[in-house]
C-alpha positions in Angstrom: 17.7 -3.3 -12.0 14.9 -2.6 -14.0 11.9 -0.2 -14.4 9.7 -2.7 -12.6 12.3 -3.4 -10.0 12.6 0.5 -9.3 8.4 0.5 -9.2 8.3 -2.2 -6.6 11.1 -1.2 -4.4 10.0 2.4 -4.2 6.3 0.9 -3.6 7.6 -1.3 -0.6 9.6 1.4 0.5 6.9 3.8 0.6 4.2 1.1 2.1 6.8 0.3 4.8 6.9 4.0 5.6 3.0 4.1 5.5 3.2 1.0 7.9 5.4 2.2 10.5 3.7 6.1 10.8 0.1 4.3 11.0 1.4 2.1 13.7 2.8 5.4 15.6 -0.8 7.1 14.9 -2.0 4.0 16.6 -0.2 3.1 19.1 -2.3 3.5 22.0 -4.7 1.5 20.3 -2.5 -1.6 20.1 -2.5 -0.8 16.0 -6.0 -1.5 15.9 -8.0 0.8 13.4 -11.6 -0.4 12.0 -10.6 2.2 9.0 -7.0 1.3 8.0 -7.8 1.2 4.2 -8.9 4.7 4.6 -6.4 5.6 6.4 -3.7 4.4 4.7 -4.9 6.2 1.1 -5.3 9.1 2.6 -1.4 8.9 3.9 0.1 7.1 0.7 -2.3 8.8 -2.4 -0.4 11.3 -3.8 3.1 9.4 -3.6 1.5 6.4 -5.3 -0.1 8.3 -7.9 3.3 9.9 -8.6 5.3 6.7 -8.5 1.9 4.8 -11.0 1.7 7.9 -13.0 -2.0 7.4 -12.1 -5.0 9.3 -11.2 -6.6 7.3 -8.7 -9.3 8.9 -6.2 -8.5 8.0 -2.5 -12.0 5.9 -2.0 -10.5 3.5 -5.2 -7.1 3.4 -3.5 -9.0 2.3 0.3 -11.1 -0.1 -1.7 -7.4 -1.8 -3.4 -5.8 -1.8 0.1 -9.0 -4.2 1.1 -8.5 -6.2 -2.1 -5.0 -6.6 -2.0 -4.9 -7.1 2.0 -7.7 -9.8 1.4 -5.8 -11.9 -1.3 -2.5 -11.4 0.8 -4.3 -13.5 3.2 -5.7 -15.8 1.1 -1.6 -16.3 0.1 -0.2 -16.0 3.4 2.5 -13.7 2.4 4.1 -12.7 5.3 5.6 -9.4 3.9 2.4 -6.9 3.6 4.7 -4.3 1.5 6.3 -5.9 -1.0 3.2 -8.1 -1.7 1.1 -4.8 -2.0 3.9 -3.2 -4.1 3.9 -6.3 -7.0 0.5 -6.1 -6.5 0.1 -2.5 -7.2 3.2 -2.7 -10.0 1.8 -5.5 -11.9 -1.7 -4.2 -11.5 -0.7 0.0 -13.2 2.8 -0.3 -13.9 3.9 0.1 -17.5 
């Protein structure tokens, strides 16, 4: 396995984590939250910044979960975390 590998496994891993506690803080709302981007930096900043080796404030982070979530779309990739992970790898990892 290599470095990139172990960046985008430990991404997915942490955006599936992100994924199912944001679905447990939503659950009586069906999932639906008009503020996931924020929401979802706010839960994942300081673990991503560790596993980038980034400084990245939490309003940049919101605004990348909007880009990537956008272009995921535009792809129609079904898994949300490992696209964001390669995204996010590709995008700061070494």
């Amino acid at each position: 396995m290599t470095h990139d590998s172990d960046l985008v496994e430990g991404l997915t891993a942490l955006f599936d984590e992100a994924g199912k506690a944001h679905h447990q803080a939503f659950a009586g709302t069906d999932g639906e939250d008009s503020e996931w981007a924020e929401w979802y930096a706010t839960y994942a900043h300081d673990r991503v910044e560790a596993l980038l080796d980034i400084q990245i404030p939490e309003d940049d982070l919101a605004a990348l979960f909007q880009d990537v979530e956008e272009r995921r779309r535009r792809e129609g990739s079904p898994s949300w975390p490992r696209f964001y992970a390669r995204f996010f790898a590709e995008r700061f990892g070494e």
